[in-house]
N, C-alpha and C positions, 0 to 999 in steps of 0.2 A: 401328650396332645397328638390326637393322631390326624396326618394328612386328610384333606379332602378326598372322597374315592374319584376314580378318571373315568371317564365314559370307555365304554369299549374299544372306539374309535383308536383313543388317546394310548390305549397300552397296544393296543393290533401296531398302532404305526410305531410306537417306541421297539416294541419284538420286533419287529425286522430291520430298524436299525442297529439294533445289539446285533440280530447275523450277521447283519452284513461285516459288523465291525470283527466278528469272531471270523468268520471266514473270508477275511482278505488275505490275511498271510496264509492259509491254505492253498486260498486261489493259487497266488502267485508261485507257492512251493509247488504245485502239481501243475501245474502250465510249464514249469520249467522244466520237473523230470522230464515228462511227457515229449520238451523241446531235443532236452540234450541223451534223450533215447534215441532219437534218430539217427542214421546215417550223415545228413548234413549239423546236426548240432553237434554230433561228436566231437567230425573233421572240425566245426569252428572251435571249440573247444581244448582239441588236441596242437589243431595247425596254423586254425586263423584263417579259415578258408572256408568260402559259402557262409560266411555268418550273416544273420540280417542286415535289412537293409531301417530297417525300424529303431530311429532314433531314440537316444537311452531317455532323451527330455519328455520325449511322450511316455514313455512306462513312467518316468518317476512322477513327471505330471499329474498321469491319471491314479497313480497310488494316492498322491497327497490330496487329490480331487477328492477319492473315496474314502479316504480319513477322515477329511475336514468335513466333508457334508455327514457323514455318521456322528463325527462331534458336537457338532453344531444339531444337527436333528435330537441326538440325546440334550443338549444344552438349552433346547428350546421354549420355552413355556409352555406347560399343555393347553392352557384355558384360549393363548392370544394365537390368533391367524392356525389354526389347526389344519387347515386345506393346504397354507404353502408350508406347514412342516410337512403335508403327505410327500407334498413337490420333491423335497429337499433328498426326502428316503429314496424317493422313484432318481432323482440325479444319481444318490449315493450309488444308487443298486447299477443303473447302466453306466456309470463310468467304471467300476467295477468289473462289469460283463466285456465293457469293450477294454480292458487295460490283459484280462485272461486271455482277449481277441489275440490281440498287439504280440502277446506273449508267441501263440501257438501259432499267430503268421509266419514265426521266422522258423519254423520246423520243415 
């Protein structure tokens, strides 16, 4: 029996929740080289000194934010509310952007 096919709509927004979901743990690996490449992420790193000031509850926050709205957007029903699954990807995608932020503030 095969599935109903999706409108184009329904797979365009499903693809960019799968990226986002593939490239969260890249984000965050390459925001940190990027961090602990510098002069002052080193010295935090090495001494404990000039490290940010960017509370650890906002990165872990905003990871689980851009987890959970990728889960839940793949989880969604394609046929029901289609416009607030777009919502959901557009949340995924900038909490996301701003969690890479949060990251390369503290460099």
């Amino acid at each position: 029996m095969n599935p109903a096919p999706q409108p184009s709509s329904a797979r365009l927004v499903t693809g960019w929740s799968v990226a986002g979901l593939v490239l969260l743990l890249p984000t965050v690996v390459v925001a940190w080289i990027a961090v602990l490449s510098t002069d002052r992420g080193t010295r935090c790193l090495m001494y404990g000194e000039q490290c940010s000031t960017v509370p650890g509850d906002a990165l872990y926050g905003c990871f689980s934010g851009a987890l959970a709205a990728g889960v839940l957007a793949l989880a969604w029903p394609r046929a029901r509310w289609a416009g607030a699954r777009a919502w959901v990807v557009l949340l995924q995608w900038c909490t996301q952007i701003t969690l890479g932020a949060l990251i390369l503030s503290g460099a």
